[in-house]
TINURO-465500 format. One record per residue (C-alpha): residue in one letter; x, y, z. Coordinates in steps of 0.2 Angstrom, whole numbers, plus 5000, padded with zeros to 4 digits. Layout:
N
AXYZ/...
This chain:
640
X471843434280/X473643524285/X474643494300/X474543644304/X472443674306/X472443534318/X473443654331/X472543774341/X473443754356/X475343704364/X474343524369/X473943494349/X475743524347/X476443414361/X475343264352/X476043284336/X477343154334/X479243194332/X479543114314/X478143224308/X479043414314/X479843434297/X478443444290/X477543554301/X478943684300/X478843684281/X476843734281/X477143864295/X478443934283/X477243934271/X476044004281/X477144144285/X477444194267/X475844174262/X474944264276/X476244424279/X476444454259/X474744524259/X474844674271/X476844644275/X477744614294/X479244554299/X479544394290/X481444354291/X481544354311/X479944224310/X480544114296/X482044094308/X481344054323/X480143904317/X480843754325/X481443834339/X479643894342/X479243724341/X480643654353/X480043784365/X477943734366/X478243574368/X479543584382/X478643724393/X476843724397/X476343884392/X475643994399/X475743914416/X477743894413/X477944084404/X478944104389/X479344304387/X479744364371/X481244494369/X480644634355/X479244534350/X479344544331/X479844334333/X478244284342/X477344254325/X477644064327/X477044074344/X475544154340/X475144004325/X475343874340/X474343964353/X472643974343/X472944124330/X473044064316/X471444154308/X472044334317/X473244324301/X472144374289/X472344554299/X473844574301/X474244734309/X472544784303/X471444884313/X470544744323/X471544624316/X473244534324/X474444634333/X476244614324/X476744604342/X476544494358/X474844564366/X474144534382/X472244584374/X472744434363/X473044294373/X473444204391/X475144154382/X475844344378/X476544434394/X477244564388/X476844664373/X478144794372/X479244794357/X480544894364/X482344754365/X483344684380/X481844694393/X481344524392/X482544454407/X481944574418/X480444514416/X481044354416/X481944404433/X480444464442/X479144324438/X480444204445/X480844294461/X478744314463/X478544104459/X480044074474/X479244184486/X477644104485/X478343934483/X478043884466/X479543814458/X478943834438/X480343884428/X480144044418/X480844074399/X481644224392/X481944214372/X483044354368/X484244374352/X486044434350/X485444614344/X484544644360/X486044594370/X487044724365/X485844824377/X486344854394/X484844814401/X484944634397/X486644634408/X485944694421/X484544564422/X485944424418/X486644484433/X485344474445/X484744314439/X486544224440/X486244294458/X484844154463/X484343974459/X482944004452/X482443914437/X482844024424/X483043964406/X483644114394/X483844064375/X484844154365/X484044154348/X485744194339/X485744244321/X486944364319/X488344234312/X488444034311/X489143914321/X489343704315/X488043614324/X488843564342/X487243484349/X487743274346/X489143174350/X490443264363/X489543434364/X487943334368/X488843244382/X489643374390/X488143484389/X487243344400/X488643314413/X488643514415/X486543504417/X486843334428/X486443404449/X487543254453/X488943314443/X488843494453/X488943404470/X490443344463/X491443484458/X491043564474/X491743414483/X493343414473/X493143604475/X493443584495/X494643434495/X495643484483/X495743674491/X495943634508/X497743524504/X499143614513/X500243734503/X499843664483/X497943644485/X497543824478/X498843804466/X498143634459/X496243694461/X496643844450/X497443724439/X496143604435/X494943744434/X495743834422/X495943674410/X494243644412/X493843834408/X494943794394/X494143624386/X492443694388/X493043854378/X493543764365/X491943674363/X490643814366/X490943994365/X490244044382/X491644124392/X490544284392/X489344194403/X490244074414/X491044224421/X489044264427/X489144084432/X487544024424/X487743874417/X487743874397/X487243714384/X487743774366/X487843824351/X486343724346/X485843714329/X484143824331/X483443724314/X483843564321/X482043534333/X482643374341/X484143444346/X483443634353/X482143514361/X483443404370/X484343564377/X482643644385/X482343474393/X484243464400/X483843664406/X482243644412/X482643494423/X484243584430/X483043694440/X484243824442/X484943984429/X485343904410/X485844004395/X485243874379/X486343974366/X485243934346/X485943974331/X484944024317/X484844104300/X483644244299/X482544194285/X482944014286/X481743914271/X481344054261/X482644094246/X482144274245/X482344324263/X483944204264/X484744284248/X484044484255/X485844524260/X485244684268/X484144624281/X483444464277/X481744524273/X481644594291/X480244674288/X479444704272/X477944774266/X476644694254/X477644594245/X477444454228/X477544294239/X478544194222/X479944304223/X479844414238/X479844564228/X478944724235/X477244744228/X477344944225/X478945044224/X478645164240/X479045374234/X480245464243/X480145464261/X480445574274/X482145444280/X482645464263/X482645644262/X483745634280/X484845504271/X485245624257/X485545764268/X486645694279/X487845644266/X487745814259/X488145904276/X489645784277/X490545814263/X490246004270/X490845964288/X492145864293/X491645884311/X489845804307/X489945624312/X488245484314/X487645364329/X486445224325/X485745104338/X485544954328/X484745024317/X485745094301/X484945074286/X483045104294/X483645274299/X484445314285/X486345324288/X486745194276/X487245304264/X488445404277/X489145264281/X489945214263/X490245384261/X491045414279/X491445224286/X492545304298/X491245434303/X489845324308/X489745214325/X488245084329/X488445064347/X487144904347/X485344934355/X486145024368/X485145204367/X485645264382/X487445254379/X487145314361/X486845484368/X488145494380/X489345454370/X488845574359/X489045694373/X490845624374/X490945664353/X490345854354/X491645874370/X492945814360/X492345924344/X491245844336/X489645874330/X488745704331/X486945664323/X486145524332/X484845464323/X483445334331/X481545314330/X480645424340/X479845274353/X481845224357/X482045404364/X480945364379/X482445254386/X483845374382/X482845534392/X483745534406/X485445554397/X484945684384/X484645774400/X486045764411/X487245704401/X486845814383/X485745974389/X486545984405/X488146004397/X487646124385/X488446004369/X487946014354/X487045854347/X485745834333/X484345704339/X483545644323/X481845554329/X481245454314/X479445374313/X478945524326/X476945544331/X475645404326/X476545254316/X475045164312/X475044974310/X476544934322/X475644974337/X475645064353/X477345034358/X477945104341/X477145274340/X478345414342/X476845524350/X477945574366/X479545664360/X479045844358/X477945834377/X479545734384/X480845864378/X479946024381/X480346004398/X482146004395/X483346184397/X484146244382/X483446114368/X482946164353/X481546074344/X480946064326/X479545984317/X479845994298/X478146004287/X479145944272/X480745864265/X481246044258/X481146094278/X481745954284/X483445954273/X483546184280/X483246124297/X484445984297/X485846104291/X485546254304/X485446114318/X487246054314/X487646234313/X486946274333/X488646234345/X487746294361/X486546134366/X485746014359/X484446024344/X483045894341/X482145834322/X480745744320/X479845684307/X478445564303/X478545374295/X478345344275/X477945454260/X478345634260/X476645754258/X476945854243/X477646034247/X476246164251/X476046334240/X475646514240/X476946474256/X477446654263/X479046654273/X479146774290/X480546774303/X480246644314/X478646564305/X477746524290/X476146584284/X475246424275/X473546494274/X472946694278/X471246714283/X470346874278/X470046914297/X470946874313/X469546764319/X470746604324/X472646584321/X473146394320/X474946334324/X475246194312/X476746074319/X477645944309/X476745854294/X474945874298/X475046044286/X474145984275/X472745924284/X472646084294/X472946204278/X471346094271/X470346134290/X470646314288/X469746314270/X468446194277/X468046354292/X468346494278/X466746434270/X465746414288/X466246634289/X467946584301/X469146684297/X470746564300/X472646614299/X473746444297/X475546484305/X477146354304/X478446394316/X480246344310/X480746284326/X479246244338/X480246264354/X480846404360/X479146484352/X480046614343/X479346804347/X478946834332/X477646714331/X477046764349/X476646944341/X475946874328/X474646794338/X474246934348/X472546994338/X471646844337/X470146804346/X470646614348/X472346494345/X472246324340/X473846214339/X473946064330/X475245924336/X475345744329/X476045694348/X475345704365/X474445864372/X475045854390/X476745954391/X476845974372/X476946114358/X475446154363/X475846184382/X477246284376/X476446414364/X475046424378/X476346484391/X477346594379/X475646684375/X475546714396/X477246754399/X477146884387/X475346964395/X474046904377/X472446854386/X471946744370/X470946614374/X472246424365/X471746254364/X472446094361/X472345964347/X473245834348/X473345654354/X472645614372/X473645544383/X473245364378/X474345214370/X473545214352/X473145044346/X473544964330/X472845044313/X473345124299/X474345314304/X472545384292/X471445274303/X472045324318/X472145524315/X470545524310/X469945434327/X470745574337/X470145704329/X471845754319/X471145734302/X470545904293/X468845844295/X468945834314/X470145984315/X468946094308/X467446024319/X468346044334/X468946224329/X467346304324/X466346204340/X467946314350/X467646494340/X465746474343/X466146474361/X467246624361/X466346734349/X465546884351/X464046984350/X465047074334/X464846924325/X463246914312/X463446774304/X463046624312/X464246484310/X463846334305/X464446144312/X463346034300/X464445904290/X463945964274/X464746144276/X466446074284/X466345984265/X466046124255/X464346074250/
């Protein structure tokens, strides 16, 4: 029997003894490999964090003493030790494992967004709601380097470094390597530093040494500076010491004993500590270690021997964004790109070895990714920023009055818009278009294609009067759509032989809809399948259009409250056609983890569900001119 199948809970761990760890962090390695090669996940950030899992379980009592993840894809480990292990075998499969913390899961996940730097807040809150009720527990934060480059994450450091609560932050650090400083002199001074009796006697000195006529001041500043100065030198943690929280590193994050000595010195401080791990994303697995692009982050199904991807994925809609841009740039000086952290799962990798000095990555910092592009189109510059659609949610507020109110001309890029799939509910991109609808002066579009998406892309870094968003879907490109006929303002997929419905295909669900509309020309509906270039503003053209037609159906791979929908609907009024519209698209619901086919098909946005829902719509709005009956039963809507 493994090690590992004796642990269902923190407890089993806590009893396994010390000299057997090692071996333990190699089977959860091998674990890892075995288990996310079959459906992929984020493997490097997990291989990395193995024996600091460990350190953490069996310092803190989980779930009683909390322990929040930041992002959440590093909580694999942490989910191996707190009974879910068999969940595995579903990895980010419908009714399987959430690649995520999940509250559904477990007592031990608190929180199960993914989005980076949140975690101290968290953190923050459930420490000041323990003091107020008297409850002393300390509270754990696990956050890495990426996610403090998010401002968020400052501004929780600075509210907890304004109490004494018992706070213990670890910085999971794999972004570069530092010597092991946890032994010897390091380990020393990180236990006077974590020593209460060693506080009460600095501020003892403090006051003596102060209060001495005339060169007390001078002295004190003195002695505090060398001792600022010695410390430096040992531990880089200037940054922190300026928050006055107490900090205990760099401390080899693969060295269990040693991360499991820091926590104990933290948790007895009783007070704000920063445990500052270094770690190698990756760490135990040659492939991931030797990935030098991002250490096998997050792979897909994948040859466990060598690491190497099971099925070369075709083009994708983020490699058709990635070619363009570099076209657009050699054509445009003035073009320039913002990442977030995220440069080559966007797609500006390429732009970047093209245009190094035209590319910035300002960090998980969203927010300020968009005003500073603000700052780039007032200085005359017409910046792309490119992010995954989810991310946009925390930048709203600035690409409102910092971008639209301004009038600057900025190209939003929103990769992985509308349903994701398998990554969950925090990851769907199914609120952009109903978020920025709402928004004066911003034009939206919704590509059907890479062909679209490359013309789009090009007349949005043309527009120099407001902002212009893009969105597009995750993975493979749908092939491109024919007998396509091209209109100012629109494209007609599919013309029915009367003006029965008109349908108002957005994005890259045409496919599906051009196949409902087939489905409905055999049940007698006559069905007209329109593709508006840019979905908002609703071009007039395609409002005339739609004048005729005895009912208008728009179909939206996002949220129907507020969204393209809404805005067709209004247009219609606004221009006085009393056409009865409807709506298909996502409720306003956080879909769960699935496949992106599985989870369209649930809400009614496959073509099978379309159609359904269409000619159960007509059927109500007909009128007595109709003779033919239509028909709803399964085997019409299949062509049977």
């Amino acid at each position: 029997m493994s090690l590992l199948s004796t642990i269902s809970s923190p407890a089993d761990l806590r009893a396994v003894p010390a000299e057997r760890l090692p071996e333990l962090a190699q089977e959860i390695r091998d674990f890892l490999v075995e288990k996310v090669a079959v459906y992929g996940g984020h493997l490097g950030p997990n291989l990395g964090v193995v024996e600091l899992t460990l350190a953490l379980h069996r310092v803190f009592d989980s779930p009683r003493e909390p322990i929040v993840w930041d992002t959440g894809h590093q909580a694999y480990v942490h989910k191996m030790i707190t009974g879910r292990q068999s969940g595995f075998d579903a990895l980010k499969q419908r009714g399987g494992l959430s690649g995520y913390p999940c509250r559904g899961e477990s007592e031990h996940d608190w929180s199960e967004s993914s989005h980076a730097s949140a975690s101290l807040s968290y953190v923050d809150g459930l420490a000041k709601a323990y003091q107020l009720q008297g409850d002393p527990r300390p509270v754990v934060g696990v956050i890495g380097d990426g996610a403090l480059t998010g401002g968020m994450a400052w501004e929780a450091l600075n509210n907890i470094a304004e109490g004494d609560r018992p706070v213990v932050i670890v910085v999971n650090d794999n972004g570069w390597s530092y010597s092991p400083t946890i032994g010897g002199l390091a380990s020393r001074l990180a236990a006077l530093r974590l020593t209460p009796r060693y506080e009460r006697t600095l501020s003892r000195m403090k006051y003596k040494i102060s209060s001495t006529p005339v060169v007390g001041p001078v002295v004190y500043d003195a002695l505090h500076g060398m001792k600022a100065g010695i410390k430096d030198m040992v531990a880089p943690q200037g940054m922190f010491s300026d928050l006055e929280i107490k900090y205990v590193g760099p401390v080899d994050g693969h060295d269990e004993a040693a991360v499991e000595r820091a926590l104990q010195l933290a948790k007895e401080y009783g007070a704000p500590v920063i445990v500052h791990c270094v770690t190698r994303k990756g760490a135990g697995y040659a492939p991931a270690e030797n990935d030098e692009e991002d250490r096998l982050h997050g792979p897909g199904a994948f040859d466990s021997r060598t690491g190497k991807l099971l099925a070369a994925a075709g083009l994708t809609w983020t490699d058709v964004f990635s070619e363009e841009m570099v076209r657009l740039g050699e054509q445009h000086p003035r073009v320039v790109a913002i990442t977030a952290a995220m440069l080559y799962p966007t797609g500006l990798a390429a732009f970047r070895d093209q245009f190094p000095d035209r590319v910035f990555d300002v960090g998980i910092a969203e927010q300020h990714a968009l005003t500073s592009a603000a700052g780039l189109a007032m200085g005359g510059l017409h910046p792309v920023v490119a992010l995954y659609s989810t991310f946009l949610n925390r930048a709203f507020d600035q690409l409102v009055m910092d971008i639209a109110l301004h009038r600057q001309p900025v190209t939003i890029c929103l990769d992985r818009a509308g349903v994701t799939g398998n990554d969950g509910p925090s990851h769907n991109g199914v609120w952009d278009m109903a978020l920025v609808n709402n928004i004066p002066g911003v034009r939206i579009a919704a590509p059907r294609d890479g062909e679209r998406l490359r013309e789009l892309l090009g007349e949005a870094v043309a527009v120099d009067d407001g902002p212009t968003v893009l969105r597009w879907n995750k993975g493979a490109l749908p092939a491109d759509l024919p007998h396509v006929h091209r209109v100012a303002g629109y494209d007609v997929l599919a013309r029915g032989e009367r003006k029965d419905a008109a349908i108002v295909s957005v994005g890259g669900l045409g496919h599906e809809v051009v196949a409902a509309a087939e489905t409905l020309a055999r049940q007698g509906i006559g069905v007209t399948v329109l593709d508006p270039r840019w979905v908002v503003p609703v071009a007039d053209e395609l409002v005339e259009e739609l004048r005729g037609y005895r009912l208008v159906v728009t179909v939206e791979d996002g949220i129907r409250q507020g969204g393209i929908g809404s805005a067709v609907a209004q247009a219609l009024r606004d221009r006085g056609i009393d056409v009865p519209s409807r709506e298909i698209g996502l409720p306003c619901v956080f879909p769960q983890h699935a496949s992106r086919g599985q989870v369209l098909t649930e809400y009614g946005l496959d073509a099978d569900g379309i159609s359904q829902q269409i000619a159960q719509w007509f059927a109500a709005v007909r009128g007595p001119r109709d003779a033919a009956p239509v028909r709803l039963d399964r085997a019409a809507s299949e062509g049977e």
